[in-house]
C-alpha positions as CSV (number, residue, x, y, z in Angstrom):
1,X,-47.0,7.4,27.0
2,X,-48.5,8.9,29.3
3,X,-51.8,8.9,31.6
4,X,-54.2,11.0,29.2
5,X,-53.1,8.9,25.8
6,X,-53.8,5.9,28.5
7,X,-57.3,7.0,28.4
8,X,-57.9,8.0,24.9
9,X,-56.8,4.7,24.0
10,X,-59.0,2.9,26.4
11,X,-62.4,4.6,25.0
12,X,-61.6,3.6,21.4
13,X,-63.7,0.9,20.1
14,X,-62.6,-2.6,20.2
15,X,-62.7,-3.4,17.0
16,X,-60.7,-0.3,16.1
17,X,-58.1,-1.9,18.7
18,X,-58.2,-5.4,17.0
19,X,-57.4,-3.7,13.7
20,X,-54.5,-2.0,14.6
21,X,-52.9,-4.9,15.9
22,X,-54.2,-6.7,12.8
23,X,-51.9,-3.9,10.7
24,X,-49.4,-4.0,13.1
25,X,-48.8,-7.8,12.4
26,X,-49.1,-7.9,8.9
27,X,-46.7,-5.1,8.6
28,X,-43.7,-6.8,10.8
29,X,-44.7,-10.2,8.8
30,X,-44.4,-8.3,5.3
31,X,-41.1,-6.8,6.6
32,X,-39.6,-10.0,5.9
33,X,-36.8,-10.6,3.0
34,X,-38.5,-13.6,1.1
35,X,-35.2,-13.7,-1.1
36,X,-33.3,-14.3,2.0
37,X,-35.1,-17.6,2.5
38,X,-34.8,-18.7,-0.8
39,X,-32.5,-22.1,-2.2
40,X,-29.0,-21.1,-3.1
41,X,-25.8,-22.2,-3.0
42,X,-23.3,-21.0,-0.2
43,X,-19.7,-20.1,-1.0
44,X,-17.6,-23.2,-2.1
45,X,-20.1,-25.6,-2.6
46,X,-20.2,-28.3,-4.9
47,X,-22.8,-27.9,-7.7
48,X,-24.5,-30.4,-10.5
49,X,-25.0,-27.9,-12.5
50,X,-21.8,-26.8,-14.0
51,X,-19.4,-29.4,-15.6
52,X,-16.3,-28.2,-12.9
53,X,-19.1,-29.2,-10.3
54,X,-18.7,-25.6,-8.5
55,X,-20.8,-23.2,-7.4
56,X,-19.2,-20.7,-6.9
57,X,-18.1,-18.9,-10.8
58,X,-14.4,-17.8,-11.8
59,X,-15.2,-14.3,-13.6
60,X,-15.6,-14.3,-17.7
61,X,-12.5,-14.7,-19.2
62,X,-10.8,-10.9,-20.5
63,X,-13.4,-8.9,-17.5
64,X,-11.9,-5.9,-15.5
65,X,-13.8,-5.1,-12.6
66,X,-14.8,-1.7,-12.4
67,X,-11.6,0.6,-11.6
68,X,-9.2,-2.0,-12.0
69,X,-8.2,-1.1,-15.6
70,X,-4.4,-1.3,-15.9
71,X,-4.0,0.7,-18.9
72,X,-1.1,2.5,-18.3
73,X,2.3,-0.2,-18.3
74,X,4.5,2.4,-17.2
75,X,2.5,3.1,-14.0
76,X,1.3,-0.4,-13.1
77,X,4.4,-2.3,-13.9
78,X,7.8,0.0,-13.9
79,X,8.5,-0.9,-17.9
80,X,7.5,-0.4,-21.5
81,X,7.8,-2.8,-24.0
82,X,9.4,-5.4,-21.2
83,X,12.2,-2.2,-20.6
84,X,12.4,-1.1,-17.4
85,X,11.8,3.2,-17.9
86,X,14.0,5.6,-16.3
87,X,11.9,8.5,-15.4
88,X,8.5,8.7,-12.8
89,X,5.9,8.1,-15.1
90,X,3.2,11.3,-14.8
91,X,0.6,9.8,-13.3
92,X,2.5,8.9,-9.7
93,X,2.4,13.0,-9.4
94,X,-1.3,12.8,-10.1
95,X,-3.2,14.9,-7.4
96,X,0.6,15.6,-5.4
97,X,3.2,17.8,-5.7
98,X,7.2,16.4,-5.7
99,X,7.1,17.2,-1.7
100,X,4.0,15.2,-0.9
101,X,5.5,12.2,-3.2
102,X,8.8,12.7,-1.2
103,X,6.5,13.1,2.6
104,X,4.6,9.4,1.8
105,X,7.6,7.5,0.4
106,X,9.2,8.5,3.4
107,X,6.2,7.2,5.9
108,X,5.8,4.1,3.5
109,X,9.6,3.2,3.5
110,X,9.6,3.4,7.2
111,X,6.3,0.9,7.1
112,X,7.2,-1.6,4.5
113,X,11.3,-1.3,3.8
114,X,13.5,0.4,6.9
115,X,13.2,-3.1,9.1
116,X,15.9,-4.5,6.5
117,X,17.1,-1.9,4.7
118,X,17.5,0.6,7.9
119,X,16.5,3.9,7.4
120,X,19.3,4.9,4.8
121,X,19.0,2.2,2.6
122,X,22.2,0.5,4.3
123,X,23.5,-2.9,4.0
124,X,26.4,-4.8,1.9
125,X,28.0,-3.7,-1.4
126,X,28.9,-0.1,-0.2
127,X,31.3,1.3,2.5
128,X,32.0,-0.6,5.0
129,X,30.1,1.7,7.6
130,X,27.2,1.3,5.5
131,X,26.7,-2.1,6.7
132,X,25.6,-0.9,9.9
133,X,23.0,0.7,8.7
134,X,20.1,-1.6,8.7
135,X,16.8,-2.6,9.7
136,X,15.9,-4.8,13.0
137,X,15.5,-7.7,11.5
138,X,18.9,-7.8,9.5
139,X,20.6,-7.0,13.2
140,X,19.2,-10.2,14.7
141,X,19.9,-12.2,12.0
142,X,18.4,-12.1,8.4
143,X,20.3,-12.1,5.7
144,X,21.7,-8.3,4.6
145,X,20.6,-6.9,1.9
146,X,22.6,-4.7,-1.1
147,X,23.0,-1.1,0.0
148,X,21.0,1.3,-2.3
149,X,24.5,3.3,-1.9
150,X,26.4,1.5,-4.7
151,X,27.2,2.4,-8.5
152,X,25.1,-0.4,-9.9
153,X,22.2,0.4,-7.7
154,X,22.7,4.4,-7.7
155,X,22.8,3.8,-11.7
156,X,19.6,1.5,-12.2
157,X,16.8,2.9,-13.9
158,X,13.6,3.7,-11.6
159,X,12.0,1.1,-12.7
160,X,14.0,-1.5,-11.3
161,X,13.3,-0.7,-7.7
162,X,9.5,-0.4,-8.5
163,X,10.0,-3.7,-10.1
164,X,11.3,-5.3,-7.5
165,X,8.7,-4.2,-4.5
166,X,6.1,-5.8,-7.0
167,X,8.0,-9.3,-7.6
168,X,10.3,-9.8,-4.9
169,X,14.1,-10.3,-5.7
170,X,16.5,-13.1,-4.1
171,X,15.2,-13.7,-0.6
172,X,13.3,-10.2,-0.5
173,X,9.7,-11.0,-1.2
174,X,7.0,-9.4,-3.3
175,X,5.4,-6.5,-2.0
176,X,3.1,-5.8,-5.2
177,X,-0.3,-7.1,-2.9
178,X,0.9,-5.4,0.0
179,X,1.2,-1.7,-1.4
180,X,-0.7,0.1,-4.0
181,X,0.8,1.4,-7.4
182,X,0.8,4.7,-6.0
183,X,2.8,3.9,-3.2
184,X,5.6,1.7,-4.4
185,X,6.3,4.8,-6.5
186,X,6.4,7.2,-3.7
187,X,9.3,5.1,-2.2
188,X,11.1,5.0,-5.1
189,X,10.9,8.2,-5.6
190,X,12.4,8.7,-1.6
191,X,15.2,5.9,-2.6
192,X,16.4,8.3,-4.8
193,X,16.4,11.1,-2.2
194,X,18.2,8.7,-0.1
195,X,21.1,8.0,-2.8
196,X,21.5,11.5,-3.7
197,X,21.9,12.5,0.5
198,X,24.5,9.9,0.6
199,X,26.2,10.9,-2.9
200,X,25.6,14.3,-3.6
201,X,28.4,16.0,-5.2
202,X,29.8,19.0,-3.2
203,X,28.7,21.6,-5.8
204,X,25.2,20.6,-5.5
205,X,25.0,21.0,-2.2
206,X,23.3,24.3,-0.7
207,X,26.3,26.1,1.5
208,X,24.7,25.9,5.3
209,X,25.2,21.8,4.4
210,X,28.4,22.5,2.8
211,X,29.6,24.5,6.0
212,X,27.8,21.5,8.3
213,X,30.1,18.6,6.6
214,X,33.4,20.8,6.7
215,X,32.8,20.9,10.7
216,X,31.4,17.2,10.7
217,X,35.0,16.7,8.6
218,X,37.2,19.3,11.0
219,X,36.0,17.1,14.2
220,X,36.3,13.6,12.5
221,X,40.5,14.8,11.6
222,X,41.2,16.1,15.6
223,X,43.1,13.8,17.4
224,X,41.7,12.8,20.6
225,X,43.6,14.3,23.6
């Protein structure tokens, strides 16, 4: 403000003045939230007024909240008709090519599964160098898990592994509140990956990685001078 609106303000008339602050008032006091101050019950409390004597209301019986429809089984719980399926259902790829599924299953197995599994899906079951090939936590002392790099594993249906990030399995716990639908299907998706790099038959493979595991083969077979 400065010295001239000093002196407007001055020469106004009083009452002019005491009606301004009149407005003033009344506006900050209607401001208020009168439903703020009204009775109500805070979280948890006891209550008279239902027969459970809580305040606080479970949701109706059979209501969804509002994009929380499950309606797709293969999606949401790795199965149909209680079976587990054998192929990505559609809607994982929804919005994402194969390479961005393969791209986040990696980043999410590195988050949720390489401090047991390791970062090849080693552990017990497999070749015996396999066992190395854990997480952190497995090297200092929790139990190992299977390797993803045996038959019974490399044979399971997709559905098993989503299946078992939801509910847990032996001493590996469930993962289903941790990581999203979407998600738990991008690392399947990347276990796969992960089998077929460790079991790819030779005539599959593209010949620069052919060549690369002759040489890897030619050095392993020279006897150390």
């Amino acid at each position: 403000m400065f010295p001239n609106d000093l002196g407007r303000i001055a020469r106004l008339p009083a009452d002019f003045l005491r009606l301004c602050v009149a407005v003033n008032v009344f506006a900050a006091v209607g401001c208020q939230q009168e439903m703020a101050n009204q009775p109500r019950y805070k979280p948890l409390v006891a209550s008279s007024v239902f027969p459970n004597g809580a305040a606080s209301r479970l949701p109706v019986p059979g209501t969804i909240a509002r994009g929380q429809l499950q309606d797709d089984d293969a999606f949401f719980t790795g199965k149909v008709n209680g079976q587990l399926i054998t192929e990505i259902p559609p809607r994982a790829f929804e919005g994402r090519s194969m390479g961005d599924l393969l791209t986040h299953g990696q980043n999410r197995f590195n988050v949720f599964c390489s401090h047991c599994h390791g970062e090849i899906g080693g552990g017990a079951g497999g070749a015996d160098e396999l066992r190395a090939e854990v997480g952190m936590v497995v090297k200092r002392g929790y139990p190992m898990p299977q390797t993803y790099h045996q038959p019974r594993l490399r044979e399971a249906p997709v559905g098993h592994f989503f299946d078992v990030i939801t509910n847990g399995l032996g001493r590996m716990p469930a993962h289903g509140y941790l990581i999203p639908p979407a998600d738990r299907w991008a690392i399947v998706v990347y276990i796969r990956a992960l089998q077929i790099s460790q079991n790819a038959p030779r005539d599959e493979l593209f010949p620069v990685d052919v060549q690369a595991l002759d040489k890897v083969s030619a050095n392993q077979q020279t006897p150390v001078q």
